[in-house]
Each structure stands twice: as structure tokens, then as C-alpha cells.
C-alpha positions in Angstrom: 0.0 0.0 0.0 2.6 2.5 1.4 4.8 1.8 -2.4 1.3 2.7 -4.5 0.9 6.1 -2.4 4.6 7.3 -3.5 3.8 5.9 -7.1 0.9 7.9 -7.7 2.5 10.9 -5.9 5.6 10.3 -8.5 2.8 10.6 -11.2 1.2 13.3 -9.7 4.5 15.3 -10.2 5.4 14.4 -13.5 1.6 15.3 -15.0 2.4 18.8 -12.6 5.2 18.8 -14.4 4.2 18.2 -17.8 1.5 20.6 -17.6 3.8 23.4 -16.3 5.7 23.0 -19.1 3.1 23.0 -21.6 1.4 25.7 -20.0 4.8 28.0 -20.6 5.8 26.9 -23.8 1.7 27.8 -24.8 2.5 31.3 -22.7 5.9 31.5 -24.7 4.3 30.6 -28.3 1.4 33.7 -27.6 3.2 36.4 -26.1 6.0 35.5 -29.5 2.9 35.6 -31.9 1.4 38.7 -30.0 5.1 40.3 -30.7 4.7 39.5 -34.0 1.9 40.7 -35.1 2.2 44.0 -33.2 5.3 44.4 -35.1 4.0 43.7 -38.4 0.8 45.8 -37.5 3.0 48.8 -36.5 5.1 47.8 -39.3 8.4 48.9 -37.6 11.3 47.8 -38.5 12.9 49.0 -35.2 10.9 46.6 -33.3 11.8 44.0 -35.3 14.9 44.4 -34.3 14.4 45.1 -31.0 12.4 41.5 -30.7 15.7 40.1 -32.2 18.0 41.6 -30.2 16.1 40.5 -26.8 16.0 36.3 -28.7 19.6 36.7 -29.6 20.6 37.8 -26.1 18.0 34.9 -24.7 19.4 32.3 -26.8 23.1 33.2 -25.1 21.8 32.3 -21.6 19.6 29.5 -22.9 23.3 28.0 -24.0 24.9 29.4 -21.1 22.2 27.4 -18.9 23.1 24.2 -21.1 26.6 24.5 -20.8 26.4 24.5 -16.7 23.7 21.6 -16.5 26.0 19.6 -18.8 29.7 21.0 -16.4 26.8 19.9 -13.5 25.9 16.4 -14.9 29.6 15.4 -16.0 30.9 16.9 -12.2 28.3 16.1 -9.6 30.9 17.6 -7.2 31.2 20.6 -8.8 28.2 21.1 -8.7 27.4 20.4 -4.9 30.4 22.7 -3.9 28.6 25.5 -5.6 25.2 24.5 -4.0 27.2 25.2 -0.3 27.8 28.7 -1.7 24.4 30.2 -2.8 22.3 29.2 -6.4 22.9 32.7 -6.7 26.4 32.0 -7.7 26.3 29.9 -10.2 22.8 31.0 -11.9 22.3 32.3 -15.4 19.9 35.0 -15.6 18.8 37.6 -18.3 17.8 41.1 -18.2 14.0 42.4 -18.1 13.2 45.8 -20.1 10.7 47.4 -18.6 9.0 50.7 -20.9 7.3 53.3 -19.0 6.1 54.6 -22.3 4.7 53.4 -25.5 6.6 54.3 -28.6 6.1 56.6 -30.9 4.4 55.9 -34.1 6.7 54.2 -35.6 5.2 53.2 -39.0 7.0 52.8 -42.1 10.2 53.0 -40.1 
């Protein structure tokens, strides 16, 4: 009995899991189709770029965040001497842009 509790609480936290992910890949897929199509209705050039600029840079610390999850896997004890320090310390993390204002019309920029 006690081994059918802990299987179905496994379960439970892989379908929490799986439908965390979904739900932020679905929340990552609309606010990049939202982007889009504001750009193209604004029809600014400059925030294509812009959009670009913030996926090239995002794509960096995705490859960053690889890099040290692979250094973690292939050096477990690495990894666990830099858990004794802080997460802080050995975290990637990427910049939020903030606008207090709208732009200005910007079409046919």
C-alpha cells in the first residue's frame, strides 16, 4: 500500500510537471505571436529588431544554462560545492526591459 501512495505521488508530479511546461511553452508561443503581429501591424522595422536583439541575447543564456547543466551532470561535485555557496552563484539570468512609455508611431520606419 505504502509503495502505491509514492507511485501515484511520483505521477502526480510528473503530470504537474508536464502541464507546467506546456502551460509555458503555450505562454511563450502567444506572447511571440502577440510580438509578431504587433510588429508587423505597427510595421516597424525598429521593433523587429528590437524582438531580435532580446532572442539573440536569450538564446546566449539558454546556451549558457546548457553549458552549466551539462559541467553539472559530467561533475556532480562541482556542482554540490557550488550549492554550499548560494544558487545565486552559479545562476544564469537575463535582463527584463521594462517601458514606462509606449513608442512613438513608428510606422513605415
Amino acid at each position: 500500500r505504502m509503495l502505491s501512495i509514492r507511485t501515484r505521488g511520483s505521477r502526480t508530479d510528473k503530470d504537474r510537471r508536464v502541464r507546467l511546461w506546456c502551460y509555458l511553452f503555450d505562454n511563450l508561443q502567444r506572447a511571440t505571436d502577440e510580438i509578431f503581429y504587433w510588429c508587423e501591424w505597427e510595421n516597424s522595422i525598429r521593433q523587429c529588431k528590437e524582438v531580435l536583439r532580446v532572442l539573440k541575447l536569450t538564446t546566449l543564456d539558454i546556451e549558457k544554462l546548457i553549458d552549466q547543466i551539462s559541467i553539472e551532470r559530467s561533475s556532480p561535485h562541482v556542482a554540490r560545492a557550488d550549492e554550499k555557496n548560494s544558487r545565486a552563484a552559479r545562476g544564469v539570468s537575463w535582463e527584463v526591459v521594462v517601458r514606462t512609455s509606449l513608442p512613438s508611431s513608428s510606422r513605415g520606419e
